[in-house]
C-alpha positions in Angstrom: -18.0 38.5 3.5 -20.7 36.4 2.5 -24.3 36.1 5.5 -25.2 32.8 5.3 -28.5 32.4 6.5 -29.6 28.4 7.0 -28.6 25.7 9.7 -25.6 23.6 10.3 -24.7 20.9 9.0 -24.4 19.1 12.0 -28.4 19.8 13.0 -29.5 18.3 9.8 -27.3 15.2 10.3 -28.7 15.0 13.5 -32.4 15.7 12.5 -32.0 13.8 8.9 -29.9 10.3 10.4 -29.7 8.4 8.5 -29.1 9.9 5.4 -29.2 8.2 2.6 -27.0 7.2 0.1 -28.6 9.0 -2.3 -28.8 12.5 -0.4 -25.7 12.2 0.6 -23.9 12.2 -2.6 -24.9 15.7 -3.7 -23.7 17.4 -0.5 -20.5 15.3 -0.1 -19.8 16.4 -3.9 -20.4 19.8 -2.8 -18.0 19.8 0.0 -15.3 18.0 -1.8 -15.8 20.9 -4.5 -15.5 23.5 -2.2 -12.2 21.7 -0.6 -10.8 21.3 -4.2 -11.5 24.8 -5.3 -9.3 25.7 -1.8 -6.7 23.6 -2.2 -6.2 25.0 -5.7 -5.2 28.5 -4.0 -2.7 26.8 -1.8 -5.0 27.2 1.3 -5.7 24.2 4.0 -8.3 25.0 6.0 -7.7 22.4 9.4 -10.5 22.1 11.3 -13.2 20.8 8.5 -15.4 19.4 10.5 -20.2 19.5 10.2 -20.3 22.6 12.9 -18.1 24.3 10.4 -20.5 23.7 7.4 -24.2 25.3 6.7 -26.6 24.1 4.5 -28.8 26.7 2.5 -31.5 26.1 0.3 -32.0 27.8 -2.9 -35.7 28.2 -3.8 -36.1 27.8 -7.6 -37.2 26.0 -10.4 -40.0 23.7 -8.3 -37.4 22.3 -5.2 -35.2 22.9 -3.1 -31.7 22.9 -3.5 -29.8 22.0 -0.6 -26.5 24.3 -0.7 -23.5 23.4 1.8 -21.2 26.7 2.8 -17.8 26.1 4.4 -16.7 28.6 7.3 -14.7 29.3 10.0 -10.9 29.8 8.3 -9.8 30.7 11.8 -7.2 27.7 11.3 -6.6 28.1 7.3 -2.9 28.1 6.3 -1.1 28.4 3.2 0.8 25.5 2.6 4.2 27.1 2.7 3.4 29.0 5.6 5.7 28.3 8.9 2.4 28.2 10.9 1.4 25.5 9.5 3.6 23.0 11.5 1.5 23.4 14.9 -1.3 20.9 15.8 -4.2 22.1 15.2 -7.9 21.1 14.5 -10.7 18.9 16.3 -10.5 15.8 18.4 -11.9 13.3 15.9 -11.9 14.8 12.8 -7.9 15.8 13.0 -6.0 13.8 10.3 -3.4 11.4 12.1 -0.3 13.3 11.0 -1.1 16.3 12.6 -1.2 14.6 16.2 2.1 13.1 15.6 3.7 16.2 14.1 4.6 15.0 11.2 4.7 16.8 7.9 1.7 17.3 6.7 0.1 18.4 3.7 -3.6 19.3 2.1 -4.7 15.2 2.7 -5.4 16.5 6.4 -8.8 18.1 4.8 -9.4 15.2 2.8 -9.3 13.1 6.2 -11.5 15.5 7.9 -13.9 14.6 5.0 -14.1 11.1 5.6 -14.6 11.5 8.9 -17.7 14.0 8.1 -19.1 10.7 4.9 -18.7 8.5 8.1 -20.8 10.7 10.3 -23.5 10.7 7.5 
């Protein structure tokens, strides 16, 4: 397992707000990257949400390079996993079709990441 040494994403949303359009672009590509690369492996993570996110900067080549990480795959499911029926996730980033227990499927992360653009 990876240390992740930074902040959350939630304190530099908080410190940063408004972010521009222009910031915000990178890191939202980052996260929807990271979400992608997951989704490829069959996993759904569940509670995306900025308290589950860091940003890191790598020091390099004259800037900084703001880095997101994803954690906490406490609620991460594979997609054909029986588990994977049961609400789960946070008030107010939780996609709709979990709260009405209907099938679901990898969208509920994709939901969760609107809700984060929103925030931003």
């Amino acid at each position: 397992m990876e240390y992740v040494q930074g902040r959350r994403l939630l304190d530099y949303v908080i410190e940063q707000s408004p972010i521009s359009e222009k910031r915000t672009i990178p890191l939202m590509k980052q996260i929807m990257d990271a979400i992608i690369y997951m989704h490829s492996f069959g996993v759904i993570h569940r509670d995306i949400k900025l308290e589950n996110m860091m940003i890191v900067n790598e020091r390099g080549k004259g800037e900084d390079k703001p880095i997101i990480k994803l954690l906490d795959f406490g609620l991460a499911v594979y997609e054909d996993n029986i588990e994977f029926l049961k609400k789960s996730g946070t008030p107010g980033y939780v996609a709709p079709e979990i709260l009405t227990s209907d099938t679901y499927g990898s969208k509920v992360d994709v939901f969760s990441v609107g809700v984060i653009l929103y925030t931003m």
